[in-house]
C-alpha positions in Angstrom: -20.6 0.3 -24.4 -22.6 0.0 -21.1 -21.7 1.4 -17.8 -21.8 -1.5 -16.2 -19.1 -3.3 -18.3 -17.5 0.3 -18.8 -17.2 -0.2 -15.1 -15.9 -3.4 -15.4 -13.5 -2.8 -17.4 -12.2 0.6 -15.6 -12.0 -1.7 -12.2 -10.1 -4.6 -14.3 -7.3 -2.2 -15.8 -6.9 -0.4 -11.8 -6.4 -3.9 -11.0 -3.4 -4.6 -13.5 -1.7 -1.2 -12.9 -1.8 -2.5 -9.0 0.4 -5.8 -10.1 2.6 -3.8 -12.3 3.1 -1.3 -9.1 3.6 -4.6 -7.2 6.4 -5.4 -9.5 4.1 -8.4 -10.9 4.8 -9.1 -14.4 2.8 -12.5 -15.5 -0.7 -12.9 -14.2 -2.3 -16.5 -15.1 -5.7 -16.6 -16.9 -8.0 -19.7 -17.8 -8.8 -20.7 -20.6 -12.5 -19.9 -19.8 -11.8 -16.1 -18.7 -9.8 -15.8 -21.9 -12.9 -17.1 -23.7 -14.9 -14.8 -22.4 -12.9 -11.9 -22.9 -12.7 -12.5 -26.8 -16.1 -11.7 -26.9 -17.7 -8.5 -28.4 -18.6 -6.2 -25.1 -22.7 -5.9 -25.1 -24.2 -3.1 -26.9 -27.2 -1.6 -25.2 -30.3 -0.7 -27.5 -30.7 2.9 -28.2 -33.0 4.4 -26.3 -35.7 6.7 -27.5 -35.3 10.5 -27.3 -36.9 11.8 -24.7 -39.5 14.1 -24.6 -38.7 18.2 -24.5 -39.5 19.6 -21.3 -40.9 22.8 -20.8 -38.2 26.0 -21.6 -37.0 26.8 -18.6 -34.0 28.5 -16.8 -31.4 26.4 -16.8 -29.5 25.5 -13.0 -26.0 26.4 -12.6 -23.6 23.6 -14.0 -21.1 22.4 -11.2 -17.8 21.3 -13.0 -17.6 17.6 -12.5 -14.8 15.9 -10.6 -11.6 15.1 -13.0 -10.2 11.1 -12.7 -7.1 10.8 -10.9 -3.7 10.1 -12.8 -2.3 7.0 -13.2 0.8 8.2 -10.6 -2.4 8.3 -8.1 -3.7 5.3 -8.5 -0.3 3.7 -7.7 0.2 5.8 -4.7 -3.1 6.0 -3.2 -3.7 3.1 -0.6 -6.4 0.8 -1.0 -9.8 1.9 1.1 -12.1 -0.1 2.3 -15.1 1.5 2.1 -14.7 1.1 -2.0 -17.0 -1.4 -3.5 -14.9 -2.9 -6.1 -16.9 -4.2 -9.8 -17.6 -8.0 -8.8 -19.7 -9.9 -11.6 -21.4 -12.8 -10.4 -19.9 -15.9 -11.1 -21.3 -19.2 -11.6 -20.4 -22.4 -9.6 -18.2 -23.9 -12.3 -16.5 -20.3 -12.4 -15.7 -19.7 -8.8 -14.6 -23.3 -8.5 -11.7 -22.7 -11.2 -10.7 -18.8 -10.2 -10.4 -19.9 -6.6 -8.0 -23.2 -7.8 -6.1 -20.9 -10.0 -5.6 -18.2 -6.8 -4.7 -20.9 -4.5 -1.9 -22.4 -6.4 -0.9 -18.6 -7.0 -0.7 -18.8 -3.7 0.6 -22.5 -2.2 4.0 -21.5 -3.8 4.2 -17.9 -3.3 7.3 -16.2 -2.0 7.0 -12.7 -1.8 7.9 -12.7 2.2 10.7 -15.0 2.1 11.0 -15.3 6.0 7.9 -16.8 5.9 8.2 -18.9 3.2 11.3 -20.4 4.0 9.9 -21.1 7.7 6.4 -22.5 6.7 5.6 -26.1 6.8 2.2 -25.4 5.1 0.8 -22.2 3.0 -3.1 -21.8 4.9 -5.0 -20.8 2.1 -8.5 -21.0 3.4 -11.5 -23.3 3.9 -14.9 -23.5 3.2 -17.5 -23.2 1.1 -16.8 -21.2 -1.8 -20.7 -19.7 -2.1 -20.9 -19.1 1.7 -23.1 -16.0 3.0 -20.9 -15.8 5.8 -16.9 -15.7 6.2 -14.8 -15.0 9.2 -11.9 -14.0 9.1 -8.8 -14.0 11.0 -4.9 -12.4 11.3 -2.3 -15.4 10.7 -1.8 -19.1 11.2 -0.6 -20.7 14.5 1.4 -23.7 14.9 -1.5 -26.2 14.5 -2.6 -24.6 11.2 0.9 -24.3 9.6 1.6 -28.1 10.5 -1.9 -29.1 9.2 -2.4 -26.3 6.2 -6.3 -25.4 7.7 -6.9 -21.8 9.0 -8.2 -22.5 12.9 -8.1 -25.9 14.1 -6.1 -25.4 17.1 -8.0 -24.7 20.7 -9.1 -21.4 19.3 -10.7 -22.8 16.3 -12.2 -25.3 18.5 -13.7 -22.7 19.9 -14.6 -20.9 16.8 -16.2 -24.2 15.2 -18.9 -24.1 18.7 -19.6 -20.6 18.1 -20.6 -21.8 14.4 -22.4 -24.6 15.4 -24.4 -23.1 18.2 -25.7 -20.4 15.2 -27.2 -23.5 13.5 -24.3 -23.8 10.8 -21.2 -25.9 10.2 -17.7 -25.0 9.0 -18.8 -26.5 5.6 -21.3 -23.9 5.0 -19.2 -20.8 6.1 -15.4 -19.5 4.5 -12.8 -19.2 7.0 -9.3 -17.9 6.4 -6.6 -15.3 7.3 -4.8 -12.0 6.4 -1.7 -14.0 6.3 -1.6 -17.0 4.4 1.5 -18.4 6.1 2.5 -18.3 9.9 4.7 -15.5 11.0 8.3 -16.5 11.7 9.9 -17.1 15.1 13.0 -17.3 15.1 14.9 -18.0 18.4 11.5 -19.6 19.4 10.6 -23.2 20.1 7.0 -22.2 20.7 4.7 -19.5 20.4 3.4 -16.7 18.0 4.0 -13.3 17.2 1.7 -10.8 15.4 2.3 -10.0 11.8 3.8 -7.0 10.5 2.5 -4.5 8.8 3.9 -4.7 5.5 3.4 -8.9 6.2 -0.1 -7.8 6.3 -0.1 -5.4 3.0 1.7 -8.1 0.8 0.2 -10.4 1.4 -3.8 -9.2 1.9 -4.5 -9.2 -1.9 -5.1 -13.0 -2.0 -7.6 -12.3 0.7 -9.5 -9.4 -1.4 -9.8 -12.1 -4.0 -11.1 -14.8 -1.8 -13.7 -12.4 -1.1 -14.3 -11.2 -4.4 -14.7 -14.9 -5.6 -17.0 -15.9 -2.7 -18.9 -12.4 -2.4 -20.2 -13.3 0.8 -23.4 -11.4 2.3 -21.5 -10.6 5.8 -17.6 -10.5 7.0 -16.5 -11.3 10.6 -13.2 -9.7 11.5 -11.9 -12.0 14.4 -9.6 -10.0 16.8 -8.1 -6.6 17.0 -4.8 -7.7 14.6 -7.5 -8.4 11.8 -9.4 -5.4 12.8 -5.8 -3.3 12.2 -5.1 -5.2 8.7 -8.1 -5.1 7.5 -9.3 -1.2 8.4 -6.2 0.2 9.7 -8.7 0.9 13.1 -7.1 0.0 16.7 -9.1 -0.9 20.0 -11.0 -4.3 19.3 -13.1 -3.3 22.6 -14.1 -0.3 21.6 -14.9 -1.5 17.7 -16.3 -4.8 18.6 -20.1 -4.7 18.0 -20.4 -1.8 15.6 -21.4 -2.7 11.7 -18.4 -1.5 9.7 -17.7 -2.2 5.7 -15.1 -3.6 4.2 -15.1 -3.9 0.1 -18.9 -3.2 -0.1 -19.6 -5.7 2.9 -20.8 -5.8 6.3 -18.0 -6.1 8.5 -18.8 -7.3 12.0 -15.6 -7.2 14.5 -15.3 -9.5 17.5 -13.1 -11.4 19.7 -10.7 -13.6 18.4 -11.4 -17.1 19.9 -8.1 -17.3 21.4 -8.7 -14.1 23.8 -11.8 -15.7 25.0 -9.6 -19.0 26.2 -7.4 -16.6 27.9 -10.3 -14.9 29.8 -12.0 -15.3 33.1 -15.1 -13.3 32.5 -18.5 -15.1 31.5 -19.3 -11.6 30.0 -16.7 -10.9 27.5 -18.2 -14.8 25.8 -21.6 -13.3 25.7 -20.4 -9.9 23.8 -19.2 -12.5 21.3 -22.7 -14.1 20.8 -24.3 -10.6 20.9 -21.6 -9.8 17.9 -22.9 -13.1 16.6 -26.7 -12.4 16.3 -26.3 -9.2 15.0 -24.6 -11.4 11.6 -27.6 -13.6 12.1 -30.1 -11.2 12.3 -27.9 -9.5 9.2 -28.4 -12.8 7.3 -32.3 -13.0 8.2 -31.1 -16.3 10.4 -33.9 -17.9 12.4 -33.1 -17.1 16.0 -35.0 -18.6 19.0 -35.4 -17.4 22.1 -32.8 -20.1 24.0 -30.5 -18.6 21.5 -31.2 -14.8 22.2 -30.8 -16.0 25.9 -27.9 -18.5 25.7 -25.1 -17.1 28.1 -27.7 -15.6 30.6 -29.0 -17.9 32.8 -25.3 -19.1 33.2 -24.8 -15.4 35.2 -22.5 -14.2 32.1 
């Protein structure tokens, strides 16, 4: 068996063991995926022996590390610095795994406060082979009533800062921790940031958006996102520096809405700073209007 299916199949069976802790008993498969997995695994040729080196004193053996129990993989929280096993999927496959998770997750319930105050479930939007996806903490009022992460003012905003990289929403991903916009009760308007444990339940459909789409760079939009997705405070102080999230470059930033909020010329040019970093990441053309944009406007 070769490692890389050996790996596979280790990161597959960690996977399931998550759901069971989860309490999930049924998880749906394709027709394709099950298919696929009746085949035989590849068996890799048998290499030739290699040649005897010289005799020579042998260097102390270190004892290697031993796997961790099952208990500790249900107990140990998920890091983000671990590149999960992604195998590269074709058009036709991400297409159908990223149906199948999004009507997984149009009728999920697992928060029923949200559920039962949602007008829409915001599952995401996009291209599913984008290089780039941003993502942000929860839907507002304007995305729960039309079912699209960031079409509000803020995603106005957002879909400028797209366009003025030379891109379109069409050729990026965009989508949220929270699929479903936090509950106010008591409240005619207004938002309120997620929980915590919002954020833990319900981040899984995110890791597989990502997974599906394996984009080359991440864009973290605000501090909440920041805190979900790295369990790292202080959006001013983070904003700007590469992290990695799931084997990914990780770039946090502003959320759109803050910059509505502000005054300050400058804090919209540390966004487009945080923005050509991700294009020069993506070996983007960038011009010298762009490298300048912001500056002859005194920001």
């Amino acid at each position: 068996m070769s490692t890389a299916y050996q790996q596979l199949l280790d990161a597959t069976l960690r996977h399931l063991e998550d759901l069971q802790g989860r309490g999930v008993r049924f998880v749906p498969v394709s027709a394709v995926t099950l298919a696929n997995l009746a085949q035989a695994p590849p068996v890799p040729a048998t290499p030739p022996a290699p040649a005897m080196p010289p005799t020579r004193p042998a260097p102390p053996v270190r004892a290697a590390a031993q796997a961790p129990a099952p208990t500790e993989l249900f107990a140990a929280p998920a890091s983000a610095a671990v590149t999960p096993v992604r195998p590269s999927l074709d058009p036709a496959a991400k297409a159908e795994a990223m149906r199948e998770l999004r009507e997984r997750a149009l009728v999920c319930v697992k928060c029923p406060n949200l559920a039962s105050a949602r007008k829409n479930v915001v599952f995401g939007v996009g291209n599913f082979h984008a290089q780039l996806m941003f993502v942000g903490e929860a839907p507002g009022a304007d995305e729960d009533a039309q079912g699209e992460p960031f079409v509000g003012p803020a995603g106005q905003l957002l879909t400028k800062i797209i366009q003025t990289m030379g891109l379109s929403r069409e050729q990026v991903y965009i989508a949220n921790i929270l699929k479903c916009r936090p509950d106010t009760p008591g409240q005619s308007f207004g938002n309120r940031k997620p929980t915590p444990d919002e954020m833990k339940t319900c981040i899984p459909y995110l890791h597989s958006q990502i997974d599906i789409i394996q984009p080359r760079v991440l864009v973290a939009l605000g501090g909440v996102a920041i805190e979900g997705l790295l369990g790292k405070s202080g959006i001013t102080r983070l904003r700007g520096q590469w992290e990695t999230y799931r084997g990914i470059p990780l770039m946090p930033t502003f959320h759109p809405s803050y910059l509505l909020r502000s005054t300050s010329p400058r804090d919209k040019r540390l966004v487009w700073e945080d923005m050509l970093q991700v294009m020069e990441r993506l070996e983007m053309p960038i011009s010298e209007k762009m490298r300048g944009f912001f500056l002859s406007r005194g920001g």
